[in-house]
C-alpha positions in Angstrom: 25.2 -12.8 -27.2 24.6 -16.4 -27.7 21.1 -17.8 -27.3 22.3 -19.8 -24.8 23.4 -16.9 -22.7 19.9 -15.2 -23.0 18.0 -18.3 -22.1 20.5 -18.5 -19.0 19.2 -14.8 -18.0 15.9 -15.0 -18.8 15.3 -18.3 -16.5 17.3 -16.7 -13.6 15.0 -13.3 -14.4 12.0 -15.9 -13.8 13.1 -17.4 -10.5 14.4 -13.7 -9.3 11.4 -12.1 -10.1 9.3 -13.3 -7.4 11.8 -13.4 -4.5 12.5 -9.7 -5.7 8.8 -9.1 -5.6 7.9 -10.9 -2.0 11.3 -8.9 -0.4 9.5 -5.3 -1.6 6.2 -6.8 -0.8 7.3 -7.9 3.1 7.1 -4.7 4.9 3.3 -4.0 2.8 0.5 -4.2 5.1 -2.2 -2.7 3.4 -2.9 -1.4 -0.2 -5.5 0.7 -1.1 -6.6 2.4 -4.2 -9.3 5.7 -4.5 -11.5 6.1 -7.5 -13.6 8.6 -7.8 -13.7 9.6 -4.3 -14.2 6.0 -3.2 -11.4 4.0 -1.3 -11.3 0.0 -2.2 -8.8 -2.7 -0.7 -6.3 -3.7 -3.4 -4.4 -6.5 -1.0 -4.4 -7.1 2.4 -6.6 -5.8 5.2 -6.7 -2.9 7.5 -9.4 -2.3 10.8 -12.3 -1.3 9.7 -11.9 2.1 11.9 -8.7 3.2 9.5 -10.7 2.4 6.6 -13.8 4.7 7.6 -11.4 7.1 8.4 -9.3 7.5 5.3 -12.8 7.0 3.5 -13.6 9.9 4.6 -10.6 12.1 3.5 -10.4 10.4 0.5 -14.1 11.5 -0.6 -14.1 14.9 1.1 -11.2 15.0 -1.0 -12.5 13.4 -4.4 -9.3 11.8 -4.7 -9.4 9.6 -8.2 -6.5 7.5 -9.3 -4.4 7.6 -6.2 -3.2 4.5 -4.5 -2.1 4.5 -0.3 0.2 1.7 0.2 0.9 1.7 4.2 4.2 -0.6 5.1 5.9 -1.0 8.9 9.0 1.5 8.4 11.0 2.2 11.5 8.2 0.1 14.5 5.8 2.5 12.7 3.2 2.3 10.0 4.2 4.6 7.2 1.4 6.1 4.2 3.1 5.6 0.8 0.9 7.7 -2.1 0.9 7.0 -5.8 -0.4 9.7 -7.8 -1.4 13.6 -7.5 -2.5 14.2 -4.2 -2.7 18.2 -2.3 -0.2 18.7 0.0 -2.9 19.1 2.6 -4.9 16.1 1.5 -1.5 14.0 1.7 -1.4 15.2 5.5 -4.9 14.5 6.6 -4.1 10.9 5.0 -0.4 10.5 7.1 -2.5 12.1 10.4 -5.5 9.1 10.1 -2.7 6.2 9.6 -0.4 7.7 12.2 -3.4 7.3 14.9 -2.9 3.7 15.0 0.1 1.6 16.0 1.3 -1.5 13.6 -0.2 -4.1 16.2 -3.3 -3.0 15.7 -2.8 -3.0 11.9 -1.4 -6.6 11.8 -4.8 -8.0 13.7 -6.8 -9.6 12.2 -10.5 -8.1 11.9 -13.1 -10.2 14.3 -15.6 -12.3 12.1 
C-alpha cells in the first residue's frame, strides 16, 4: 500500500473509534470491578441498595479480578461478567441485579 492509503485508514480508524466505542457503550448502565473481595464503581452509578447487595456476594465470595458490567437488554437489566466466576456465585450475582427494574437503575441517587 501507498502511504497515502494508510494515512487515509488510520484517520477514518480515529474518527470510528469513538462512535464504535459510544454505540457498545449505549446500552452500559453500570460497571463494576471486584478486587479482593471488594466491589468499586468503574463508570456510571447504580442505587446504593444493588451495590450493598452485590457487595455482599462479591465478598462472601472473595471474588478478585472480575468485572460486572450490567446493560438494558430486552426492557431488562442484564449482568455481564468478565473473568472466572463459580457457576453459583455467577447466579447469586444475576438473582441481586434481576430484583430491580432498569427505572430504578437509571435514577439518579438522592444527594
Amino acid at each position: 500500500m501507498d502511504p497515502d492509503t494508510l494515512i487515509i485508514l488510520g484517520i477514518c480508524a480515529l474518527v470510528a473509534a469513538p462512535i464504535v466505542i459510544g454505540i457498545t457503550r449505549a446500552n452500559e448502565l453500570v460497571v463494576l470491578d471486584a478486587r479482593a473481595g471488594k466491589l468499586e464503581v468503574r463508570r456510571g452509578r447504580a442505587p446504593a441498595k444493588l451495590l450493598r447487595e452485590l457487595g455482599e456476594v462479591t465478598r462472601r465470595a472473595k471474588l478478585d479480578a472480575v468485572s460486572l458490567k450490567i446493560v438494558a437488554e430486552d426492557a431488562r437489566p442484564r449482568l455481564v461478567l468478565g473473568g472466572t466466576v463459580d457457576d453459583g456465585v455467577a447466579q447469586r450475582l444475576r438473582n441481586v441485579v434481576g430484583l430491580f427494574t432498569l427505572a430504578e437503575l437509571r435514577q439518579r441517587p438522592k444527594s
